[in-house]
N, C-alpha and C positions, 0 to 999 in steps of 0.2 A: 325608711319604709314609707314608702306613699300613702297617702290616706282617701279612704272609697270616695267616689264621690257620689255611690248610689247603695243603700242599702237595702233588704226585702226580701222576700222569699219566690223561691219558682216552686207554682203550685199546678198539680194535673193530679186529674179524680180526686182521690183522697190525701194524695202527696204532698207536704209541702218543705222544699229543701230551701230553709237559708243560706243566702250569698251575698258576698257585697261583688260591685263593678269597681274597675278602676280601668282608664285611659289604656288605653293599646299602643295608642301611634299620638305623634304629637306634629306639627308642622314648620318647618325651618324656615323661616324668612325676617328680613330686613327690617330692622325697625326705627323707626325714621319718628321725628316729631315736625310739627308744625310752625312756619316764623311767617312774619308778612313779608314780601319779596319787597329784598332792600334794603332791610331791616333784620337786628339779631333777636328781635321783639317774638318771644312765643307765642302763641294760637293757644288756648286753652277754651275747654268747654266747663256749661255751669247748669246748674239746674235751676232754674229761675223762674218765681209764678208772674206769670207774663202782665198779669192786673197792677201788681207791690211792684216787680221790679227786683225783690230781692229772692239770693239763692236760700233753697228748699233743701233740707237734710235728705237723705236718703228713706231711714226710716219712717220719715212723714210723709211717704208717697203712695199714693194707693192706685189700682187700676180702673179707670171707667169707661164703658162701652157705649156706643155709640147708639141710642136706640128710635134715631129722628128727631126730627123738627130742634134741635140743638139741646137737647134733654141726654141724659148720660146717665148709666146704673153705677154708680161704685161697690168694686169689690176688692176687700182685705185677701192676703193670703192666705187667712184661716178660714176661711170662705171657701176661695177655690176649692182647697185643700180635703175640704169635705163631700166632696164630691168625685175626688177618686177615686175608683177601683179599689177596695184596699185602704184606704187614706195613703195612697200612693206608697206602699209599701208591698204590691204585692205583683210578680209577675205572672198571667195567666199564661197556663198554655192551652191553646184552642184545639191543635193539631201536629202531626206528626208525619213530617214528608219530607219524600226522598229529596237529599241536597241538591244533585243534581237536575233537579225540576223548577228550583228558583232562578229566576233572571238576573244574573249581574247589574243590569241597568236598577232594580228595586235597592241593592245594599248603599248605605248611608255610611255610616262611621264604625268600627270596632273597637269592642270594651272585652279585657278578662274579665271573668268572674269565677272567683274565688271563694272558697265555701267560709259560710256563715262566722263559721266558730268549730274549735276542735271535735265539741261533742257530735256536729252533724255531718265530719269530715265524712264518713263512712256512708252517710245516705245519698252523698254529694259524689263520691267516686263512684258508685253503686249505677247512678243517674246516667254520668260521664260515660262509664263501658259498656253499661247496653246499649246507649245513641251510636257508641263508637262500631258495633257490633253487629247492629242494625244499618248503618250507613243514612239514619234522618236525618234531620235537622229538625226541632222543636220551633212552633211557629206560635207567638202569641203577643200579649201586650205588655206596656207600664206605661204608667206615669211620672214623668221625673222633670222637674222645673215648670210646671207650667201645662206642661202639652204630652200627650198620647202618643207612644212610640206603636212601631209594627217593628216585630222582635223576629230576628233566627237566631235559635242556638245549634251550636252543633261542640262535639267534643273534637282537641288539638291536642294530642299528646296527653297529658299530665291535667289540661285545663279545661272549662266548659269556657266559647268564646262567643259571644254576644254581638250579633251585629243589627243595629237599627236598619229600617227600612220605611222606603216610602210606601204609604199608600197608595190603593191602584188609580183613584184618584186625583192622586199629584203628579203621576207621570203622564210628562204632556203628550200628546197625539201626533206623531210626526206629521200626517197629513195635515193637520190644519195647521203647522208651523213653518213648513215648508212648501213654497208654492209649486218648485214641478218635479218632483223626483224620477231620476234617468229610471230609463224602461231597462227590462236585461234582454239580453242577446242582441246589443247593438253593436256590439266589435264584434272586428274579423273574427274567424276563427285563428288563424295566426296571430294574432293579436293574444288573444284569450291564452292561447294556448303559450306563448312567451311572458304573459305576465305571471303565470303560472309558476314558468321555469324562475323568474324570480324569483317568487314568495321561498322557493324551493331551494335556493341559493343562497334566501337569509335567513334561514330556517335555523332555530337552535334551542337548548331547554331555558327554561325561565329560571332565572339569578337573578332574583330582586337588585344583590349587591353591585351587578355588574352597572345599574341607572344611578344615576348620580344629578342631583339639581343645579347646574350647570350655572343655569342664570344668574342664582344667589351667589354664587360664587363668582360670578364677571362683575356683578353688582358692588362684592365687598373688597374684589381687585380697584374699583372704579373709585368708591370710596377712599382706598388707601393709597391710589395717584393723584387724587384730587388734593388729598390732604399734605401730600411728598412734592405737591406743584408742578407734576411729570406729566408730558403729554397725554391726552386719552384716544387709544386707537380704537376707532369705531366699528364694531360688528360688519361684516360681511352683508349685504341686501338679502333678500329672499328671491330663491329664481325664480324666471319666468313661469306663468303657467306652460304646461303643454300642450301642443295644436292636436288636434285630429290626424295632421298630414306626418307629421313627424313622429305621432304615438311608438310605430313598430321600430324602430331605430333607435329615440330613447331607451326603448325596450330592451331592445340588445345590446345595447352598452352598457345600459346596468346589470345585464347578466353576467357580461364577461367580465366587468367591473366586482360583481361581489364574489365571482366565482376566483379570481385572483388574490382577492384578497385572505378567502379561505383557504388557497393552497399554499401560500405564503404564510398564514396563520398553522398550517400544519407541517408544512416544512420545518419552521424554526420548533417545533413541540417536539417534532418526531427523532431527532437524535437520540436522545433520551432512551426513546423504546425500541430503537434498532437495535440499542448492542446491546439486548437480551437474546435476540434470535439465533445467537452462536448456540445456547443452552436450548431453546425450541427447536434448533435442528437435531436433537438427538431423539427426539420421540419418533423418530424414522424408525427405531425399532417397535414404534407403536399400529407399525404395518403390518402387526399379528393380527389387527384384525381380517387379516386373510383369513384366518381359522374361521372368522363369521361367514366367509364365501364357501365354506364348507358345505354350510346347508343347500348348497345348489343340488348335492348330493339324491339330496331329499326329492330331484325333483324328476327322481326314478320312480318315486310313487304319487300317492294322491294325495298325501301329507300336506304338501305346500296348500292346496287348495281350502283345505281345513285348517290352512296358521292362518290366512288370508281372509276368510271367514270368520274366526273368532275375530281378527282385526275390528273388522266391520262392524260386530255385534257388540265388542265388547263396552264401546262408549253408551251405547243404550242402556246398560245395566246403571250408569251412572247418573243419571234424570237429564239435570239441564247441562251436566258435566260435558253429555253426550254434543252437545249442540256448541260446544267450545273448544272441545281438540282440535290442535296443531293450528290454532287461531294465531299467527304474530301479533302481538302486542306491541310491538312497534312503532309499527303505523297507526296503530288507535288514539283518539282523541281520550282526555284525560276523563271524561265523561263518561267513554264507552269504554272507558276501561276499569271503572269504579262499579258500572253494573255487570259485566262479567264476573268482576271478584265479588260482587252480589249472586250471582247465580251458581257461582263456585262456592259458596258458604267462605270466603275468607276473613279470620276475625280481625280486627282491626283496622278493614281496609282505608275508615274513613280518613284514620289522622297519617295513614302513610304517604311519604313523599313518593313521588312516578318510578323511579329506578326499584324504591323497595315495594313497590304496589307490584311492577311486572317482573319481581322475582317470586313474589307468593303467587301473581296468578299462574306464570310459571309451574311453579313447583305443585300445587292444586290440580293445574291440566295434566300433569304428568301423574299424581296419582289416582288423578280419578280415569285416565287410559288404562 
């Protein structure tokens, strides 16, 4: 069992639910030490008072700030420490806002957080399914190590997940980082409209599983030929950029190129599901629904006029229900389909994944019709 590496409470109004954090995600790469070239001699680092010459404990190190003319404040960490929020034990929340409002470019790292201790499980799931329920995200602070986080919480499943963020002032201004960013509507329209047809070509749902760190892995192939004395075959270059003159041709070979690929990708899938359709062709006797052409019957009177009517009217009776029927979710962005099943009242929607988000809203548009 892992051990937190942040403890504290999330506090709003009068609330305060104890949780610890622990690590979400961790990062895979290569770990290499130091030697001088030439030599099996290691590289090591030391902490050394630059005046003596001799290495400094850790514990006998303290922070000092820079405050001019070569003068410095020192401070202990029991110092800092008193001047947290909290004495850094406590997470504020300032606000409550929809998920889908915060910028991807803001989130920093992901931590779970786990409730307190058994006794305040109950106020900690309590927290969890309203956010889940409401579709927020909780926006607020902590202090942990040193430095001022900017917090979202939002509920996942079973968990409350924590993710740091930067400040509005750490994100840097792309105009003054970049000198001339392209204007829009500078390609063809043929152009546009075949780069299009690509994106549309390699279009598919997000599997985290399906991306894989490629590198680290040619990295620890390279490692274990180097160490076997076996030739090392060197990576492929990077292509050319692409001209202006040649853009729409590019363009079309990558289309017919991904679109190949995908019928070849469903070719080899699709055996499988063919030799079901012996058994789907007998719902041929499912051509009763003739009996539903029946009501054409109907259209001796004035009846049809008044089924057609209530059609019309009946999504009104349903408030924002009315402004959603026979909407495909589909084609919706996962965004604009997370505030539909907000305006549908769907509970849960926030920690559902896309397939089970557009069976509830599904199923919601159909009974709110």
């Amino acid at each position: 069992m892992a051990r937190p590496i942040w403890t504290g409470a999330i506090t709003f109004g009068l609330v305060s639910v104890p949780v610890a954090m622990y690590s979400a995600t961790h990062e895979h790469e290569v770990s290499f030490h130091q030697f001088e070239k030439g030599t099996a001699d290691r590289i090591r680092y030391r902490r050394v008072n630059e005046r003596t010459g001799k290495e400094v404990d850790y514990d006998d190190i303290v922070k000092g700030a820079d405050v001019g003319d070569g003068d410095y404040v020192m401070l202990e960490q029991d110092e800092l420490d008193s001047v947290a929020p909290g004495r850094s034990r406590s997470l504020d929340i300032h606000r409550f806002v929809e998920l889908a409002d915060i910028d991807p470019l803001y989130y920093q790292k992901t931590y779970w957080l786990g409730p307190g201790s058994e006794e305040t499980a109950k106020v900690y799931g309590l927290l969890r399914d309203a956010m889940a329920d409401t579709g927020r995200a909780a926006v607020g602070t902590l202090v942990m190590r040193g430095k001022e986080y900017l917090t979202a919480i939002r509920a996942d499943g079973e968990l409350l997940v924590l993710q740091t963020m930067f400040f509005a002032d750490e994100v840097r201004d792309p105009q003054e980082q970049l000198d001339d960013l392209p204007r829009r509507n500078t390609a063809k329209p043929a152009e546009l409209h075949m780069a299009q047809q690509l994106i549309d070509s390699m279009s598919g749902p997000w599997k985290p599983a399906d991306f894989r760190d490629t590198y680290t892995d040619r990295v620890n192939d390279l490692i274990k030929a180097k160490a076997k004395g076996k030739e090392i075959t060197a990576a492929e270059p990077a292509p050319e950029p692409t001209t202006a003159s040649d853009l729409f041709e590019v363009l079309r070979r990558s289309v017919e190129a991904a679109s190949q690929r995908r019928s070849a990708a469903g070719s080899s899938s699709q055996p499988a599901k063919t030799t079901k359709p012996a058994k789907t062709t007998k719902p041929a006797k499912t051509t009763k629904p003739a009996k539903a052409t029946k009501p054409t019957k109907t259209t001796k009177g004035t009846e049809p006029a008044k089924a057609t009517k209530a059609a019309k009217t009946a999504p009104k009776k349903s408030g924002a229900a009315a402004k959603t029927g026979g909407i495909d979710v589909k084609g919706m962005s996962k965004t604009d389909l997370v505030k539909l099943a907000r305006d549908l009242d769907v509970p849960g929607r926030s920690s559902m994944s896309r397939p089970d988000l557009e069976k509830a809203v599904g199923k919601a548009q159909r009974k709110a019709a």
